[in-house]
Structures are given as C-alpha cells and as structure tokens.
C-alpha positions, 0 to 999 in steps of 0.5 A: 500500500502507498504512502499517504499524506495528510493535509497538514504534511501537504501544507508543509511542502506547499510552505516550503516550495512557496516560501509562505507560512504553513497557516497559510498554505493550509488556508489554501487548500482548504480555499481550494477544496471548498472552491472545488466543491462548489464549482462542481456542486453547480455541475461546471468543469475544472481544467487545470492544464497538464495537471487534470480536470475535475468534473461531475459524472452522472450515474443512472438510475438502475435496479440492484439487489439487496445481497442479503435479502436477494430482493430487488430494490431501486437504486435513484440516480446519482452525481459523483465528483471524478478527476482526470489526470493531464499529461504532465501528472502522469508523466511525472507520476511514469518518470 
C-alpha cells in the first residue's frame, strides 16, 4: 500500500516550495477544496492544464439487489465528483 499524506504534511511542502507560512498554505487548500466543491456542486468543469480536470459524472438510475435479502430494490440516480489526470501528472507520476 502507498504512502499517504495528510493535509497538514501537504501544507508543509506547499510552505516550503512557496516560501509562505504553513497557516497559510493550509488556508489554501482548504480555499481550494471548498472552491472545488462548489464549482462542481453547480455541475461546471475544472481544467487545470497538464495537471487534470475535475468534473461531475452522472450515474443512472438502475435496479440492484439487496445481497442479503436477494430482493430487488431501486437504486435513484446519482452525481459523483471524478478527476482526470493531464499529461504532465502522469508523466511525472511514469518518470
């Protein structure tokens, strides 16, 4: 399993590639991620060329089935937040 890091080791390594403070790298991202939800909550695009684009993907309505009850139920349509990397992030992600 990958490494992972959290939003204050992010805002550490923003600080130290910006030259600003950690407090203010963390009002960044918590700027961005709010900026981001709610341009994707009003269904508009994101694209950040050669990092990627945020967008809202549409999943239908459809019939499942409840695994434990083996009865079929109505699953209503739904709404999911999706990224798609640009090429510079996949070639610095490939090498």
């Amino acid at each position: 399993m990958p490494e992972s890091i959290g939003k204050t080791e992010l805002a550490k390594l923003l600080s130290e590639k910006t030259k600003k403070s950690q407090k203010d790298s963390l009002e960044f991202i918590d700027a961005f991620v709010e900026t981001v939800s709610e341009t994707l909550s009003q269904e508009k695009e994101i694209n950040i060329v050669g990092f990627g684009k945020f967008y809202v993907s549409k999943r239908a309505a459809r019939v499942g089935i409840n695994p434990q009850t083996k009865e079929k139920i109505q699953i209503p349509e739904s709404k999911l937040p999706m990224f798609k990397a640009g090429v510079k992030l996949k070639e610095a992600v490939n090498g």
